[in-house]
VOSESE-580490 format. One record per residue (C-alpha): x, y, z. Coordinates in pm, whole numbers, padded with zeros to 5 digits, always signed. Layout:
XYZ;...
//
This chain:
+00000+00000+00000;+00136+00359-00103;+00010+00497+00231;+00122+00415+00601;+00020+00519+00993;+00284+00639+01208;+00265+00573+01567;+00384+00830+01832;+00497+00598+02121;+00571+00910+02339;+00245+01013+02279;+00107+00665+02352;+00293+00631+02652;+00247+00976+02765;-00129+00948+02731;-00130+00590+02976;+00047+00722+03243;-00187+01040+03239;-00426+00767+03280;-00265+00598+03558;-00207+00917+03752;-00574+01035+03711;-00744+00692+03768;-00515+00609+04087;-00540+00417+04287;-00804+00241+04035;-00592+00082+03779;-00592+00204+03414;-00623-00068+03215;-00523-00002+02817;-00768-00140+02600;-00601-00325+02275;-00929-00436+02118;-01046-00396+01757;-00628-00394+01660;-00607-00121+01904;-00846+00112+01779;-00665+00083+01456;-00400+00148+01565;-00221-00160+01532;-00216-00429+01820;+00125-00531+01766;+00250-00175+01800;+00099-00049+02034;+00185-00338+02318;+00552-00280+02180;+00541+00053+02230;+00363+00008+02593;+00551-00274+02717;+00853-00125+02854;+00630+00039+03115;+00498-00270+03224;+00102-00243+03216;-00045-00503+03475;-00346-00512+03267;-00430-00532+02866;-00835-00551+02756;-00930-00704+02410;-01261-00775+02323;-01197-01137+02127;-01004-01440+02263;-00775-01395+01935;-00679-01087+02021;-00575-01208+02403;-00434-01491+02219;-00205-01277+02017;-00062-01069+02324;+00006-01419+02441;+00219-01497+02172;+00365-01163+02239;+00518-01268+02525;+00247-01072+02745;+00240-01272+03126;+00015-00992+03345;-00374-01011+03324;-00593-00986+02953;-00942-00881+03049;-01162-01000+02787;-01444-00733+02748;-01676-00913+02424;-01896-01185+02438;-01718-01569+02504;-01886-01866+02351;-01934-02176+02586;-01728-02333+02398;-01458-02088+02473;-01468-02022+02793;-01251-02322+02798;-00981-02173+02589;-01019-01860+02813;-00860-02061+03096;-00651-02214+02907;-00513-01824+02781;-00510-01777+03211;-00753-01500+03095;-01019-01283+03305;-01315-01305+03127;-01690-01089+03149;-01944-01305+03241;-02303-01203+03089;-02507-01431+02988;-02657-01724+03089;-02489-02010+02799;-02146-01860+02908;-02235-01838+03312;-02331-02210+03269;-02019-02333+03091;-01822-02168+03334;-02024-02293+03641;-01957-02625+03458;-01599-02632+03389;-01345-02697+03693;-01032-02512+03581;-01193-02231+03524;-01057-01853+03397;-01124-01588+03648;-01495-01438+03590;-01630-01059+03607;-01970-01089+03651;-02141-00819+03422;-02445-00624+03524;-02674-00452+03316;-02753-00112+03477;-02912+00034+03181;-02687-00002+02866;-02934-00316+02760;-02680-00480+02569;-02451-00720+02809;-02462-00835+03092;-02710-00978+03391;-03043-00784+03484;-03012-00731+03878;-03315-00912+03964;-03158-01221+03773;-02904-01213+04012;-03055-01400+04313;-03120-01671+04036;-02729-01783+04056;-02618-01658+04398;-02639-02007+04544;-02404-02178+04283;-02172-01827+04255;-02124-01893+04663;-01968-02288+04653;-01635-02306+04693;-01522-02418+04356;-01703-02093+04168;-01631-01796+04451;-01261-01827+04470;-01306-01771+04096;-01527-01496+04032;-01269-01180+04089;-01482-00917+03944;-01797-00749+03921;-01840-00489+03639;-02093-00242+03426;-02062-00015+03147;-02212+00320+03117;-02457+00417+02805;-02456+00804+02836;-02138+00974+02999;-01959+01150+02683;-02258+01293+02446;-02410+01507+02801;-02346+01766+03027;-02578+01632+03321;-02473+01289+03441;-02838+01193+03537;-02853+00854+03378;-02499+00769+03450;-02581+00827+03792;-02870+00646+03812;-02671+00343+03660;-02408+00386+03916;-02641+00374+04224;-02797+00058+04051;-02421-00122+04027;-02327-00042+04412;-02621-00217+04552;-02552-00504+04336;-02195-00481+04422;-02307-00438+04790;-02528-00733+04805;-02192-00964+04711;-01984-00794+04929;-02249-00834+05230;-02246-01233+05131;-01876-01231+05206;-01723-01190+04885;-01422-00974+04800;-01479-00909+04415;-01308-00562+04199;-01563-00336+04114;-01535-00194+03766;-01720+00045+03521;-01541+00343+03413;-01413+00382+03050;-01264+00674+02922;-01549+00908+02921;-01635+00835+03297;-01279+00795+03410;-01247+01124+03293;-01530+01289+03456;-01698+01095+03703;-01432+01003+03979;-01673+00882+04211;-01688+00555+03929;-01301+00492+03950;-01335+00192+04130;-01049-00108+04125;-01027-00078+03740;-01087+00177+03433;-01098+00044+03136;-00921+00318+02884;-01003+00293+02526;-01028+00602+02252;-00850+00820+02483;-00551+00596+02538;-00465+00729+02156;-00529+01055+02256;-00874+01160+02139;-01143+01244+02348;-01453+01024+02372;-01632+01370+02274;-01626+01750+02223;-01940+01749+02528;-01733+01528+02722;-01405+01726+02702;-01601+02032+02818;-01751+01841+03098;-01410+01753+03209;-01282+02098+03180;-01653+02201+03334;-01644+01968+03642;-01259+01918+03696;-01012+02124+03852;-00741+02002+03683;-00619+02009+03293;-00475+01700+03114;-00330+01705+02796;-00414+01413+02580;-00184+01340+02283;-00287+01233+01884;-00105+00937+01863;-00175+00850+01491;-00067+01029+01186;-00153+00883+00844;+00025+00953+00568;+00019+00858+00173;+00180+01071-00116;+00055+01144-00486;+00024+00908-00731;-00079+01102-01070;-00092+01540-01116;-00334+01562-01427;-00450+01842-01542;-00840+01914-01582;-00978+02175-01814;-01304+02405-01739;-01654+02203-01768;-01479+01870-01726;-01662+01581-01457;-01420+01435-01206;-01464+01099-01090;-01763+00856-01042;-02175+01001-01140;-02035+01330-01221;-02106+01474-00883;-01822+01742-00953;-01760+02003-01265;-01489+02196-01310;-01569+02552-01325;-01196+02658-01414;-00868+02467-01517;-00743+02303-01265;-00479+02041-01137;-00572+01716-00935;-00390+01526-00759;-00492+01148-00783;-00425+01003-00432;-00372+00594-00396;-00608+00578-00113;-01033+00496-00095;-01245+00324+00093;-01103+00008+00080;-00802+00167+00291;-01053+00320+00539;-01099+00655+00387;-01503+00704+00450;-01684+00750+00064;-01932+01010+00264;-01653+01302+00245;-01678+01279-00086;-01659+01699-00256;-01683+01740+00119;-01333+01734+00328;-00981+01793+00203;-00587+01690+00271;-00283+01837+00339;-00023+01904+00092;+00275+02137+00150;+00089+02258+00497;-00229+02375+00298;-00540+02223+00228;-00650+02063-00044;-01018+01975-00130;-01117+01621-00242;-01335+01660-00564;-01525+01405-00697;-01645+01107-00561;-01410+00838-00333;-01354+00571-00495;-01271+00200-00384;-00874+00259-00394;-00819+00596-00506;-00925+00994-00439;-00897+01335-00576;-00796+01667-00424;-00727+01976-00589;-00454+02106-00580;-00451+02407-00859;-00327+02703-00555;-00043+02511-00476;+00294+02613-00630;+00465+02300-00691;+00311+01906-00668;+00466+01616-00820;+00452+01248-00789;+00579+01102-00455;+00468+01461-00261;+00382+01357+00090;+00023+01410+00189;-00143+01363+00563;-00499+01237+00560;-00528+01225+00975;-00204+01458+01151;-00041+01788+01152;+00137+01966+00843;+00252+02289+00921;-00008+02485+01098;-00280+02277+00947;-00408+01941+01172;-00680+01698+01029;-00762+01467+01338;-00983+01177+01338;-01285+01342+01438;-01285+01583+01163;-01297+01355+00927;-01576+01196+01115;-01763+01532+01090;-01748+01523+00693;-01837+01115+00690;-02147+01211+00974;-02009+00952+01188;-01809+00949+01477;-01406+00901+01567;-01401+00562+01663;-01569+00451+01342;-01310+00625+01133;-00994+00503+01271;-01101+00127+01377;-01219+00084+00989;-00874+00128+00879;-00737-00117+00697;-00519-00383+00897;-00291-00385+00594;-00204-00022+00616;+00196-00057+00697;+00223+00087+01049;+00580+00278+01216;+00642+00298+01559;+00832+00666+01627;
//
């Protein structure tokens, strides 16, 4: 591929141990999942390694698998779903795994080497987990002796901390998970409370419990523009999170295009003077959302360039006519800084109408990746 990422690992590092300072003395657990946020799994637990993280969390076994073969030895918290049939392979791994469903709760009830459990409760996300009134339903077999030394954990996840200013519903959850959490702890057992992530490690302190899970803003983006203002709203101290992703790609083809000519795919843009495009080897297939199509723009030589024309599958446009000098092999940045001009992930995610996550965890695996 004729475009690459390049990985800050001061930034990446520098961003954790803000994490670790903030959370303490909850511990910040990086989250690897989904190749790191596209970042690049391999990378990124090269680039974190020397600082010794207790913790990783993936969301697939094959992800924990492949830390595993990395030479990883401290704790993988598994975040996803777990088939029966994998729980297994999840002790196996010597993995910590969510518990939160009933198939997967059975399987592990069932198996007697079992990996260590976090029993998930649904608060009011309505997507994993176990109701709290379907709790009393397993207490008896979650108090024998062969299934309490086992279960370690007892964890939530929030549905509404970064897109509001009032915590209302987040707080609600919260009250819901420490009576559930108090209820164990009242039968005698001594189980890590967790449900921060980013968003409400960031602004909710009162939900830094034994772990925070940190995801998007362990690569230096905020979870989102309402929840850095909440942060800077509620807290009385400023962090600086660091972009730790720049991607790059250069220009294939400089054609010219005369007045009243169609550019790309359907026609969806004339030229209304002579211009000159630049035909970049990058499209959708390499992550680049088809949605900022004649709507976002590069940067070449620090300035911006527009795309024109429609993405296509492998390939885009941008106009460069009010640019001095372009040539083949010019270096281009589709997410970074050039100059005084900085594209970041979210901006792009502005011209697709989606959000920052989306944009950089559809990047294509492929994409040649540089540690710096």
């Amino acid at each position: 591929m004729r475009c690459r990422i390049i990985l800050d690992s001061e930034a990446l590092r520098h961003n954790y141990l803000t994490f670790k300072q903030l959370s303490a003395p909850s511990v910040a657990i990086p989250v690897v999942k989904s190749n790191a946020y596209g970042h690049g799994l391999k990378e990124v637990y090269t680039a974190l390694s020397i600082l010794n993280p207790p913790w990783f969390g993936v969301n697939y076994l094959t992800e924990a698998k492949e830390l595993r073969a990395l030479g990883y030895t401290g704790r993988i918290l598994v975040v996803g779903p777990v088939s029966a049939e994998g729980v297994s392979l999840a002790a196996e791994l010597d993995l910590d795994i969510f518990l939160v469903e009933s198939h997967m709760l059975k399987a592990w009830f069932e198996l007697k080497a079992k990996p260590r459990g976090h029993l998930k409760i649904d608060t009011g996300m309505s997507r994993q987990g176990f109701l709290p009134e379907e709790i009393p339903t397993y207490f008896a077999q979650f108090k024998a002796p062969e299934n309490k030394d086992r279960l370690v954990g007892i964890c939530s996840h929030f549905s509404n901390v970064e897109d509001v200013l009032a915590q209302s519903y987040a707080l609600q959850q919260l009250a819901t998970f420490e009576r559930v959490s108090t209820m164990f702890s009242d039968a005698g057992f001594k189980l890590m409370p967790h449900i921060a992530a980013s968003s409400s490690a960031l602004i909710m302190p009162n939900a830094r419990f034994a772990l925070s899970r940190i995801g998007i803003s362990l690569y230096g983006m905020w979870p989102s523009r309402t929840n850095q203002l909440s942060f800077l709203q509620s807290q009385g101290e400023r962090i600086e999170l660091k972009p730790v992703m720049k991607w790059k790609t250069e220009i294939a083809i400089v054609k010219k295009v005369h007045a009243g000519q169609f550019i790309g795919y359907g026609c969806t843009y004339k030229a209304l003077r002579d211009m000159r495009i630049a035909v970049l080897p990058v499209g959708y297939y390499e992550g680049y959302p088809r949605l900022a199509s004649n709507r976002g723009h590069v940067l070449i030589n620090g300035e911006q360039c527009p795309i024109v024309g429609r993405i296509c599958m492998n390939m885009m446009m941008v106009d460069t006519t009010h640019l001095d000098t372009v040539d083949v092999g010019t270096p281009v940045t589709l997410i970074g800084r050039d100059g005084d001009e900085v594209i970041e992930a979210s901006t792009i995610g502005d011209w697709a109408e989606t959000i920052h996550y989306e944009i950089v965890t559809q990047l294509n695996s492929a994409i040649p990746k540089v540690l710096s």
